[in-house]
C-alpha positions in Angstrom: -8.0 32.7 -9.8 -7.8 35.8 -7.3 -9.7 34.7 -3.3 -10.5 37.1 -1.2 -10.6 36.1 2.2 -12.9 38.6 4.7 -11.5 37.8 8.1 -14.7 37.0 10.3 -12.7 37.9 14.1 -9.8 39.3 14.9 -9.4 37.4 18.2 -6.3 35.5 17.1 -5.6 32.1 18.1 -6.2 31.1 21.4 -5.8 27.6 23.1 -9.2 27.0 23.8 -9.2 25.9 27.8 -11.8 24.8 30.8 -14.6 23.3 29.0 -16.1 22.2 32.1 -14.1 24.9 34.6 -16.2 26.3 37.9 -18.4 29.5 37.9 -16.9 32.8 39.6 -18.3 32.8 43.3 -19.2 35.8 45.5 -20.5 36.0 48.8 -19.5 34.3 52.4 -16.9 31.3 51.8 -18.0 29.3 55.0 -17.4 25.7 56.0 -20.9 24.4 54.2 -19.4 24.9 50.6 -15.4 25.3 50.9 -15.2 21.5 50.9 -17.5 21.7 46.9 -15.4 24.3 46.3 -12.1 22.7 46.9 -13.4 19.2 44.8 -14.8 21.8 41.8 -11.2 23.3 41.8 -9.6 20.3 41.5 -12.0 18.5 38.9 -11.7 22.0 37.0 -7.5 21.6 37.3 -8.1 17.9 35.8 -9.7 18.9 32.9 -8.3 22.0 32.0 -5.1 19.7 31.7 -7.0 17.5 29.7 -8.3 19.9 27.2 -4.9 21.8 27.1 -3.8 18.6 25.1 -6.3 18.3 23.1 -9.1 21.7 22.7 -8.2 24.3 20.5 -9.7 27.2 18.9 -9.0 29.1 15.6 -9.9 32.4 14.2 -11.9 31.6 11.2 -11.9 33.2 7.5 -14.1 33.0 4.4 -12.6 32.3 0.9 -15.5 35.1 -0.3 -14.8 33.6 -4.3 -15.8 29.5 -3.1 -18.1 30.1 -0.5 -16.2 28.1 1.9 -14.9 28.9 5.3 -11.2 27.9 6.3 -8.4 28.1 8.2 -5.4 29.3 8.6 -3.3 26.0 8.0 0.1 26.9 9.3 -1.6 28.1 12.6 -3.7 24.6 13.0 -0.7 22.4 13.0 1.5 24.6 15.3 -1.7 24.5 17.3 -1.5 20.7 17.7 2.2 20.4 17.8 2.8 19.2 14.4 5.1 20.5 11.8 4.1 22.2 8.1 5.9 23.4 5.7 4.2 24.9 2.1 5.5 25.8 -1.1 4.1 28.6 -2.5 5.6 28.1 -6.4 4.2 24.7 -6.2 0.9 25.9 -4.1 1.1 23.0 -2.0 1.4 22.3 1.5 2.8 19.3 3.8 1.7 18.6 7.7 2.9 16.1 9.7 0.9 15.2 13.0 1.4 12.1 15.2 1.7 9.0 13.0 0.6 10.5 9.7 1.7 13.0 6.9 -0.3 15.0 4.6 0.0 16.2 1.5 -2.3 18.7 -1.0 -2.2 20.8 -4.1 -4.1 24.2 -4.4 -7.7 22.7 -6.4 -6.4 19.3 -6.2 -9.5 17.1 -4.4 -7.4 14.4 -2.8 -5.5 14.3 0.2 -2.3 12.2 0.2 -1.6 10.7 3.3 1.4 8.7 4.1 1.5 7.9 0.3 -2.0 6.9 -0.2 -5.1 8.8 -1.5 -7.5 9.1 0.0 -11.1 10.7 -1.7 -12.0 14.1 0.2 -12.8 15.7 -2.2 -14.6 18.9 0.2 -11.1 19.0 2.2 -9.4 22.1 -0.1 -6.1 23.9 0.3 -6.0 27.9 -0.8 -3.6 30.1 -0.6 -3.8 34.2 -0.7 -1.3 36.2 -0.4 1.4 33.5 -0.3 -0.5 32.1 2.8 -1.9 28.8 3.2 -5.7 28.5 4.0 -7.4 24.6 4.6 -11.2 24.2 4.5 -12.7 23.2 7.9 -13.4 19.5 6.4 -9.6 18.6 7.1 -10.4 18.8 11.1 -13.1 16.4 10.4 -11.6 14.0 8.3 -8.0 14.9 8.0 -7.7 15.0 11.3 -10.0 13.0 12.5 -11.6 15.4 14.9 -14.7 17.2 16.2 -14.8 20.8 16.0 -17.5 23.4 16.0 -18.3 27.1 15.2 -18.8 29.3 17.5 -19.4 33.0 16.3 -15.9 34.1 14.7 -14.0 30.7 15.4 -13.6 27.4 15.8 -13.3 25.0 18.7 -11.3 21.8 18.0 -10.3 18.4 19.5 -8.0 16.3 17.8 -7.0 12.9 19.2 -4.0 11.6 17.1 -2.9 9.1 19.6 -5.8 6.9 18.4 -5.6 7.2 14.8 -5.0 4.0 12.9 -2.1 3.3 10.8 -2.1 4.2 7.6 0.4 3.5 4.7 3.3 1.0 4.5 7.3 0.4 4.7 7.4 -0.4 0.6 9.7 1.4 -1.4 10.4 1.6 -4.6 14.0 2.5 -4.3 14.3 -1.2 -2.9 13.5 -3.3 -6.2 15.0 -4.5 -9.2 13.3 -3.9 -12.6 12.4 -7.6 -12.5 10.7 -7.0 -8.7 8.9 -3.9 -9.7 7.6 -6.1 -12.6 6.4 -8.8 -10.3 5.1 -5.9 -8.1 2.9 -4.4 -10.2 1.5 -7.9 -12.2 -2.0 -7.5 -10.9 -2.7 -4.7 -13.4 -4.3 -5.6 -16.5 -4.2 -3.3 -19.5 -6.2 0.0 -19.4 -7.2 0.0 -23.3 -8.4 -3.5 -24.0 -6.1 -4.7 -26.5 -3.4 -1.9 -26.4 0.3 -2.0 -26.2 2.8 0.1 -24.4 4.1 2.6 -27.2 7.5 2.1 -28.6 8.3 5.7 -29.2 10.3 7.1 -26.7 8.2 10.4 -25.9 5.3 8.3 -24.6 7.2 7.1 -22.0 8.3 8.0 -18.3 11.1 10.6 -18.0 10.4 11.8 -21.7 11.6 15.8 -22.0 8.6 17.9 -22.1 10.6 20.9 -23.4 6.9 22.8 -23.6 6.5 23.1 -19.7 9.7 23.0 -18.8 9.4 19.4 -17.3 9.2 15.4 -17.6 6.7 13.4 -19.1 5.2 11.5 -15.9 3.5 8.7 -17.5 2.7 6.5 -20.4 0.9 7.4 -23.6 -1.3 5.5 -25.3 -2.2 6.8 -28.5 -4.0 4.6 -31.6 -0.9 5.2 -33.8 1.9 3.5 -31.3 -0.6 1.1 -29.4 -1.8 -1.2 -32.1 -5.9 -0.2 -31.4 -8.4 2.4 -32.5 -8.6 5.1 -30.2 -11.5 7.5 -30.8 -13.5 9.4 -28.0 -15.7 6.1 -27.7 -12.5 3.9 -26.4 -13.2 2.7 -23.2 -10.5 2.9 -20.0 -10.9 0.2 -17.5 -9.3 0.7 -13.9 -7.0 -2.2 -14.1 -7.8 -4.4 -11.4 -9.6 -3.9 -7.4 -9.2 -0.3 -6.0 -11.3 2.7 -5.0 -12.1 5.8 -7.0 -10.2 8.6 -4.9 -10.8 11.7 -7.6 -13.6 11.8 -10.6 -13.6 15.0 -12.4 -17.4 15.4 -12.7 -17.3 18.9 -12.9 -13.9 19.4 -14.8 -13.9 22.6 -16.2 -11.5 23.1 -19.3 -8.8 25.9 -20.2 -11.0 29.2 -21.7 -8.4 29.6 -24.3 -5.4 29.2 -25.5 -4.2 32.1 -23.9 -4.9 31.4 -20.6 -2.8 28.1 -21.1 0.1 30.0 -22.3 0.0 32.0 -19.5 0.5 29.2 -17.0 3.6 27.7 -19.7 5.0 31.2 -18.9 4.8 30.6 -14.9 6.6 27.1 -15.9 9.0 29.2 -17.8 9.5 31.2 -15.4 10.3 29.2 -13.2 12.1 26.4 -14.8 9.7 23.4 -14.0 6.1 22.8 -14.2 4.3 24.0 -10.9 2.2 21.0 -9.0 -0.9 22.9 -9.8 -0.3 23.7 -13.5 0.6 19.9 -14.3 -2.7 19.4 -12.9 -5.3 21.3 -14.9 -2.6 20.5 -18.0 -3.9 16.8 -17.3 -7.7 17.9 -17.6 -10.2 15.5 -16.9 -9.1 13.0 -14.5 -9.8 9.9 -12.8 -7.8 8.8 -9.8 -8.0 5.3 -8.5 -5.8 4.0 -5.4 -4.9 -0.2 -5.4 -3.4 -2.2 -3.0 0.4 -1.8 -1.5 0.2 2.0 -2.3 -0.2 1.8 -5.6 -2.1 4.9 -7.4 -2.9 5.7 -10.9 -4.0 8.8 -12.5 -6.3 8.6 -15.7 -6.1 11.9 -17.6 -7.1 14.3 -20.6 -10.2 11.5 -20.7 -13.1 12.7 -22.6 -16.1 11.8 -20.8 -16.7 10.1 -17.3 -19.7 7.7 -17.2 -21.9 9.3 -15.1 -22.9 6.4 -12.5 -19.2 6.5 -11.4 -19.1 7.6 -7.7 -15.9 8.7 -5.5 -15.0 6.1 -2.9 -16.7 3.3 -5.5 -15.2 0.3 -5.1 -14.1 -0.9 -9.1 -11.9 -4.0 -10.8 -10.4 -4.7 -14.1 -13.7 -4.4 -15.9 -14.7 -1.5 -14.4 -15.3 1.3 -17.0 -13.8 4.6 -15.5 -13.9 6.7 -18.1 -13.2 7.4 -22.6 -10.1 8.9 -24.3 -10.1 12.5 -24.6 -7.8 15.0 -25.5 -8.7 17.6 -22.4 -6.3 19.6 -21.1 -4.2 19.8 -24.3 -3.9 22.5 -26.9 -5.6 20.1 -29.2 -8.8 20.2 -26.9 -8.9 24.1 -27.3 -8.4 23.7 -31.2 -11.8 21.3 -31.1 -12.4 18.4 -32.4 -10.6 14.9 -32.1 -7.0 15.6 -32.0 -4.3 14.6 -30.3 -7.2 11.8 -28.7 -5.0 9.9 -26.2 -4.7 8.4 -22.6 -1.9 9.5 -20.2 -1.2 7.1 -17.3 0.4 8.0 -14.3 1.5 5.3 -11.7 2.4 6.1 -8.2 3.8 3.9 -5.3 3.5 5.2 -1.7 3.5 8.8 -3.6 6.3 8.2 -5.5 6.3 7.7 -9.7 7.1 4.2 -9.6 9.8 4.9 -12.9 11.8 7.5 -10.9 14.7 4.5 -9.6 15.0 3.3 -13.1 16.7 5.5 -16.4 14.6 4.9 -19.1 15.7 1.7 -20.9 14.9 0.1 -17.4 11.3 2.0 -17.5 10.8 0.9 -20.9 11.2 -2.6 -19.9 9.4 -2.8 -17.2 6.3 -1.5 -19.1 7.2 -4.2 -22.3 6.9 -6.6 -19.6 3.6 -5.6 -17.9 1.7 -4.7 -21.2 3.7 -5.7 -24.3 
């Protein structure tokens, strides 16, 4: 989807300085104020070193196509000393500042940070032009920070030396098969009832020769997982996390064609872009656990409607019903194809990525046989 951005100032990007400095004098400097004036200088020196650190301001643009206004994201974190790098294949974008690392996907609503999820879903990354853009919600809750708009730009403070930690030390380069399965015991099944499939194409690391890519997660379809499926089968969350994405508004593919147009980008490119896979997983419900480990619900059907971001949910939470979305069956209409795809992440890593697939395919006989 083309954005045009309408620039709202051309003032550049300034470090924003002297929030409290003195007035401009004129007139006689005599011995009744020189004394004020030499305590108003110094006060002024104090926090003009202060807010050096910490005040910043940013020209400001408007993403005319979402009504949003944003910022240059590139500028923001050389701005407050961090580092960035983006990807502009992959439309994504990483920022490192003080103790924590982010992460986002163009039209992706969650914010990675330090490997866990976290549900904003107002903070957006856009890019135009091969340039990186981040809505002015990431100061606020990315960042942590207070900012305000003034005319054409905004004013910023970030403190990042008080931000708590977030994220832990785990890896999942660091365990066995046997650990990983004692790792992840506290999920129950997703489908009540069903069994990890058997067939090798369901499974982590399959060849998706389609995209040009790997199949991420595990399949559950009623053929291979020894239960009914049909767009009335529940999905539960597993066990105690928080909601961090519900697709509410999920909007599917027009057509066919403009699916095949983003299998050509994939083509093109040899591997499936970060924001391709995404809409190819349609509807979606992400839900982050403890220890950094996230899962990702997709092509569900239907979303019960009383499901809220940041909800708190367990094992017998419903959080959503098998669909198809996403898929070139859902564009065909009707049932086909119904299945749920289940991705699981540790600390933003898929947890199967240590293992070749034998040692994936036990790990998930073991979990959910």
């Amino acid at each position: 989807m083309n954005r045009i951005l309408t620039c709202l100032s051309a003032a550049g990007c300034l470090i924003f300085i002297g929030a409290c400095g003195s007035e401009e004098t004129t007139g006689n400097n005599d011995g009744k104020n020189s004394h004020n004036q030499s305590s108003q200088h110094k006060d002024a020196e104090t926090d003009n070193e202060e807010n050096e650190k910490h005040a910043n301001t940013l020209e400001v643009v408007e993403v005319s196509s979402q009504d949003e206004k944003a910022v240059a994201f590139e500028d923001l974190i050389e701005e407050i000393n961090g580092e960035f790098d983006y990807d502009t294949v992959n439309k994504t974008a990483r920022a490192a500042v003080g103790n924590r690392e982010f992460y986002m996907v163009e039209d992706v609503p969650v914010v990675e940070v330090n490997g866990q999820y976290l549900p904003y879903d107002d903070v957006q990354l856009f890019f135009e032009e091969e340039t990186p853009y981040v809505s002015l919600a990431f100061l606020e809750k990315g960042l942590e920070g207070d900012y305000q708009l003034e005319e054409n730009n905004v004013n910023f403070t970030i403190e990042h030396e008080e931000w708590e930690e977030i994220g832990n030390d785990i890896s999942i380069h660091d365990k066995s098969p046997a650990e990983m399965v004692d790792f992840l015991s506290f999920l129950e099944r997703p489908i009540e009832g069903a069994s990890v499939s058997t067939v090798e194409s369901h499974l982590p690391g399959a060849p998706r020769d389609y995209r040009n890519g790997k199949h991420e997660g595990i399949d559950y379809y009623d053929y291979s997982s020894g239960v009914e499926i049909t767009t009335d089968t529940q999905i539960f969350a597993m066990a105690e996390g928080t909601v961090v994405r519900v697709d509410h508004d999920f909007e599917e593919y027009d057509s066919h064609e403009e699916r095949n147009e983003e299998l050509e980008k994939a083509a093109e490119v040899g591997f499936t872009p970060e924001y391709i896979l995404d809409r190819l997983r349609g509807m979606q419900v992400w839900v982050q656990y403890q220890d950094g480990v996230m899962i990702r619900f997709a092509h569900l059907d239907s979303i019960p409607d009383e499901l809220e971001l940041g909800e708190k949910v367990n094992e017998e939470t419903v959080i959503g019903y098998v669909g198809n979305t996403g898929t070139s069956d859902s564009l065909n209409g009707g049932d086909g194809g119904l299945h749920l795809h289940k991705d699981l992440l540790i600390n933003g890593e898929l947890f199967w990525e240590p293992y070749d697939l034998e040692e994936t395919a036990a790990i998930l006989y073991d979990l959910w046989p």
